[in-house]
PLY file of the C-alpha trace (Angstrom):
ply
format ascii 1.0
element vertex 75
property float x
property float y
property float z
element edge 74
property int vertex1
property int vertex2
end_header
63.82 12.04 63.38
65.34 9.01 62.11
63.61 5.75 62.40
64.42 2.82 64.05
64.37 0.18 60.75
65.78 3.64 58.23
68.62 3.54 61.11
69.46 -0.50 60.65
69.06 -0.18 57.19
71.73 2.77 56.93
73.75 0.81 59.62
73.74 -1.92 57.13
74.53 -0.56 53.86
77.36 1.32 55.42
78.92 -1.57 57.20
78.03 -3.71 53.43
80.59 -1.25 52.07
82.96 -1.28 54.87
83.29 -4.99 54.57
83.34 -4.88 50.86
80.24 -6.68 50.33
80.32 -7.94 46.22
77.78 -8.22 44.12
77.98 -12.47 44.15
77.74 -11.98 48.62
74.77 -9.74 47.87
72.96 -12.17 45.81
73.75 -14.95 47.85
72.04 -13.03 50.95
69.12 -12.37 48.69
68.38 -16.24 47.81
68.83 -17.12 51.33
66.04 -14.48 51.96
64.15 -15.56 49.44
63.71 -18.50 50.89
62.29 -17.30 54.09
64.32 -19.16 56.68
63.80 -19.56 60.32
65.77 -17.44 62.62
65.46 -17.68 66.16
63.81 -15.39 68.24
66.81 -13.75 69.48
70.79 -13.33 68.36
71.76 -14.96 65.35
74.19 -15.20 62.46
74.76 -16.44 59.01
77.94 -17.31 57.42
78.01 -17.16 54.07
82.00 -17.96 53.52
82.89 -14.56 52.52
81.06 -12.44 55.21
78.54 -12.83 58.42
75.35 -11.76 58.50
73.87 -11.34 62.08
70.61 -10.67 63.38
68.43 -10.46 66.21
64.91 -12.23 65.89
63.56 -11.64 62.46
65.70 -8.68 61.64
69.22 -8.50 60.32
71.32 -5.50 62.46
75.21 -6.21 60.36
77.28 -7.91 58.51
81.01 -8.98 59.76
84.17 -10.02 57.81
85.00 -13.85 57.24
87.10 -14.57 60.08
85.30 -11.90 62.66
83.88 -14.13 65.55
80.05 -14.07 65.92
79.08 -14.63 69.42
75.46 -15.55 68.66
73.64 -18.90 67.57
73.36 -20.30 63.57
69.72 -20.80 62.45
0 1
1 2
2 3
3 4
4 5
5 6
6 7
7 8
8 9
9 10
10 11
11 12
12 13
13 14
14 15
15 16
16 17
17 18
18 19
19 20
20 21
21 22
22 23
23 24
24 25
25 26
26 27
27 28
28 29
29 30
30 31
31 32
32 33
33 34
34 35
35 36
36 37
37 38
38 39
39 40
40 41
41 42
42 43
43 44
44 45
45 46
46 47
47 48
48 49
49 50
50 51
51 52
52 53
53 54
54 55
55 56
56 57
57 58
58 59
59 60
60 61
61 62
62 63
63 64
64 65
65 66
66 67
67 68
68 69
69 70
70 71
71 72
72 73
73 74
């Protein structure tokens, strides 16, 4: 059996090459982790110009394309 974060993180790498994720998106994801932000506690998205990332609480659940409408809050 499969667990639940395994799951979200397979969700996520396959929709990261789906959406044709670079390199330069990746990294920019990473320094915004790095620096710990504050999410709230339930739906949520990022845009980073080139792609969404969107999350529920403290954990990121997929990334959507530029102009793909997120129907969540910003941090």
């Amino acid at each position: 059996m499969v667990s639940a974060s395994a799951a979200v993180r397979d969700h996520l790498v396959e929709r990261m090459h789906d959406r044709n994720i670079s390199l330069e998106d990746l990294n920019q994801l990473r320094i915004w982790m790095e620096s710990k932000p504050e999410v709230p506690d339930g739906p949520w998205y990022k845009d980073f110009d080139s792609f969404k990332l969107c999350g529920e609480s403290k954990y990121p659940k997929t990334f959507l394309l530029a102009g793909q409408p997120a129907k969540v809050q910003k941090p």
